[in-house]
C-alpha positions, 0 to 999 in steps of 0.5 A, spaced: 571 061 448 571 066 444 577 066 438 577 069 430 574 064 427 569 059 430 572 051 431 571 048 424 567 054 421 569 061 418 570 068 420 564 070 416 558 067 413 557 063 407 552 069 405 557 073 407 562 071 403 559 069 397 556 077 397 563 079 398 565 074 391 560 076 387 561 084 387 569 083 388 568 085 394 573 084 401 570 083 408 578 084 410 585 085 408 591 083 411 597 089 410 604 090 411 607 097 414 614 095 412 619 089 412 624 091 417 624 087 424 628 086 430 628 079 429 631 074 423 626 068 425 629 062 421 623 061 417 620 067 415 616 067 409 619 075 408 625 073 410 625 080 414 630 084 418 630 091 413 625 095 410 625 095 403 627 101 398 621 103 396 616 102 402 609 105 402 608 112 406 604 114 410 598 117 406 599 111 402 596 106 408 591 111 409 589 110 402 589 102 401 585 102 408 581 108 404 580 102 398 579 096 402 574 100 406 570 102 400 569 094 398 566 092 404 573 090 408 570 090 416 577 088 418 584 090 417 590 084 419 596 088 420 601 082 418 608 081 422 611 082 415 616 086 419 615 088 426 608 093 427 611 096 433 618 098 430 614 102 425 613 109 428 606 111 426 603 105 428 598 107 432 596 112 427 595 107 423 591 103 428 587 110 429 585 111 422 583 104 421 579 104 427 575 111 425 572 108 419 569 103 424 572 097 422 576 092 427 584 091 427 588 085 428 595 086 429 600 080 428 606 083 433 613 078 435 611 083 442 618 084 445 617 092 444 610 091 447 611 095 454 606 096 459 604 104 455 603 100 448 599 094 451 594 099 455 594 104 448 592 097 445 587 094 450 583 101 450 583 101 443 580 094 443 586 092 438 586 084 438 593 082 438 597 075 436 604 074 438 608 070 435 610 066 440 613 059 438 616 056 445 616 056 452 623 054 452 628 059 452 633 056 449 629 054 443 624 060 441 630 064 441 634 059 436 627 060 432 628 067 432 634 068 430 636 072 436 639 072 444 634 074 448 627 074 444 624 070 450 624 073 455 623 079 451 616 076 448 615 073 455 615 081 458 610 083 452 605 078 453 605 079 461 604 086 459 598 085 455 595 080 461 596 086 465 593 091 461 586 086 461 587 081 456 584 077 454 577 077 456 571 078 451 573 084 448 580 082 447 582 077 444 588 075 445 592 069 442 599 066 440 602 064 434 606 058 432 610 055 426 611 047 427 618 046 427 622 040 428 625 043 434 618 045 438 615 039 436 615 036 442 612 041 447 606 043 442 601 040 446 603 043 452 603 049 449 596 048 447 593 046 454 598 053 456 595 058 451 587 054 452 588 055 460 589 062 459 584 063 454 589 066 449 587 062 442 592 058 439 594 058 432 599 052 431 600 053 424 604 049 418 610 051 415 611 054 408 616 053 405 618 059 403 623 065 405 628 064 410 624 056 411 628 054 404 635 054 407 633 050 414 631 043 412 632 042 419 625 046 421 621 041 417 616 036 420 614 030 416 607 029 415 605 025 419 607 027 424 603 033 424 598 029 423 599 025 428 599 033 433 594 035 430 590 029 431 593 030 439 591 037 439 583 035 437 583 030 442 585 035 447 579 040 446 574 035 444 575 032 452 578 038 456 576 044 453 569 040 449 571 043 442 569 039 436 573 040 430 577 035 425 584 035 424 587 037 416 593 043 414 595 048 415 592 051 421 590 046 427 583 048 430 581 052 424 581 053 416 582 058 412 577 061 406 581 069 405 581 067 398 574 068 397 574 074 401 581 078 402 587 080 399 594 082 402 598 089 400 605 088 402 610 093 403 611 096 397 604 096 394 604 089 391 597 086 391 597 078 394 592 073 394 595 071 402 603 071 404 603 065 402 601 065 394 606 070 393 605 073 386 603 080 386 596 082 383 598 088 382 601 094 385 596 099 389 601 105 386 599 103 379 591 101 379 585 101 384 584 096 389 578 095 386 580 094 378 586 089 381 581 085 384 576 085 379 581 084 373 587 079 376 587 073 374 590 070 380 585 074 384 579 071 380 582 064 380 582 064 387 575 067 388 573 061 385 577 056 388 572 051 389 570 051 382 576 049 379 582 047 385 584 041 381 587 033 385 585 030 390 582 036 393 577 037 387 574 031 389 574 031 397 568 030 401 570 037 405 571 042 399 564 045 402 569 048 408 576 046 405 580 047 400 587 045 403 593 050 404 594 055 397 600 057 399 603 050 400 600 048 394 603 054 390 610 054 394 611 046 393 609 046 386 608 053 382 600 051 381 595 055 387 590 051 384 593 044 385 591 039 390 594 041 397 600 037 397 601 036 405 595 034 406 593 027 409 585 027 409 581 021 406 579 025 399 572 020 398 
């Protein structure tokens, strides 16, 4: 089974990783082509829907790519901060990333993808996450905010499995944020998506952007630790998957602090989406002196060193330091104890 990162494990190696933190270096970056979107998902971390005023040019793009490149990134996330295929040079984007031999992954809500776009994808190897938060029409469409995204989704999916997706070069998968009103369906969906080999990423919300006016979105804890304790039972007897269940992200963990940033629309530089202090801004400095220089930056790059609470004493700080965007949107503090988590510390 092939997916971003291994079950339980990391995208790249701990040597891989500790060499990019000691030279602050990157081994991927996550990048915004614009805010504007033809969707207004409820609980958008980037409340997005227009483009800013003052969003990056073309040869900007070019130049953030330029910069992570030079620091050692192998792979570019274009973020679903903002919908890619609204933006008119995509694929020229995805081209000059590609030329520089490093892989692109594009976050894409897929109702603009036709059988043309799915094909200009599939040749170029691109790896494609939709976002995709229900099978029932009614519900995805309530979550996006918008009448009809379903069937549109559904059509930009099926246009991606024609095109050959997924297969061992092709990776295809489907994201989904746990809300109140999906809740029930989510282990159905993940049997769905395990079936077809479309990697799941089943994902906590962050409380932040649009999610800070739908109170009626969020779960309480334990049910999603009851679902997440479901999905790993599934795996582990249908699909012979071994992980253990904690927040944000079912079947997985993330490290991107350690070795990765996020530039946003209009040049800001980010931790992740979900730490939203900027950094820095790609106009005014180097990529290379924000990250070198940025406390923020620093502090998170270190994170197992000087993460405070519970998670400073958890058994599983070798491989998890909870949900930094939790921890920052629930609290104001990146470096507290991840609030939402339920693990046994000791």
């Amino acid at each position: 089974m092939k997916c971003f990162g291994e079950h339980w494990g990391l995208e790249f190696s701990h040597e891989e990783i500790a060499a990019a933190r000691a030279k602050d270096g990157l081994l991927s970056m996550e990048l915004e082509l614009s805010r504007a979107c033809n969707l207004r998902c409820v609980y958008c971390y980037a409340e997005s829907g227009v483009p800013m005023a003052n969003e990056l040019g073309l040869d900007e793009i070019f130049s953030a790519v330029d910069q992570a490149v030079e620091l050692g990134a192998r792979k570019i996330i274009i973020l679903g901060g903002g919908e890619p295929t609204l933006y008119k040079d995509l694929f020229k984007v995805i081209d000059y990333i590609l030329a520089k031999k490093v892989e692109v992954d594009v976050f894409t809500n897929g109702m603009l993808i036709d059988r043309a776009k799915a094909k200009a994808l599939y040749d170029r190897k691109v790896s494609v996450v939709i976002k995709m938060n229900s099978r029932n029409p009614e519900i995805q469409d309530m979550l996006a905010g918008h009448p009809g995204a379903a069937s549109a989704i559904s059509k930009g999916l099926k246009a991606l499995m024609d095109a050959g997706y997924p297969d061992e070069e092709h990776t295809l998968g489907i994201e989904t944020i746990i809300c109140r009103q999906n809740y029930a369906e989510l282990t159905d969906l993940w049997v769905w998506a395990r079936k077809q080999n479309i990697i799941p990423y089943i994902e906590m919300m962050t409380l932040q952007g649009r999610a800070t006016d739908h109170p009626d979105l969020e779960v309480p804890i334990n049910e999603v630790k009851t679902l997440f304790e479901k999905l790993a039972e599934i795996d582990r007897e249908m699909f012979d998957s071994h992980w253990t269940p904690h927040p944000p992200l079912a079947a997985s963990q993330c490290a991107r602090h350690e070795y990765s940033c996020t530039v946003t629309a209009n040049g800001d530089v980010q931790p992740c989406p979900g730490v939203s202090v900027a950094a820095g801004n790609i106009r005014e400095q180097p990529l290379a002196e924000i990250l070198k220089k940025s406390t923020p930056i620093q502090e998170l790059r270190n994170i197992r060193k000087i993460i405070k609470g519970r998670c400073g004493e958890c058994r599983f700080g070798d491989y998890c330091y909870g949900c930094r965007g939790h921890a920052y949107q629930v609290t104001g503090d990146y470096l507290a104890e991840d609030p939402l988590c339920w693990l046994d510390h000791k």
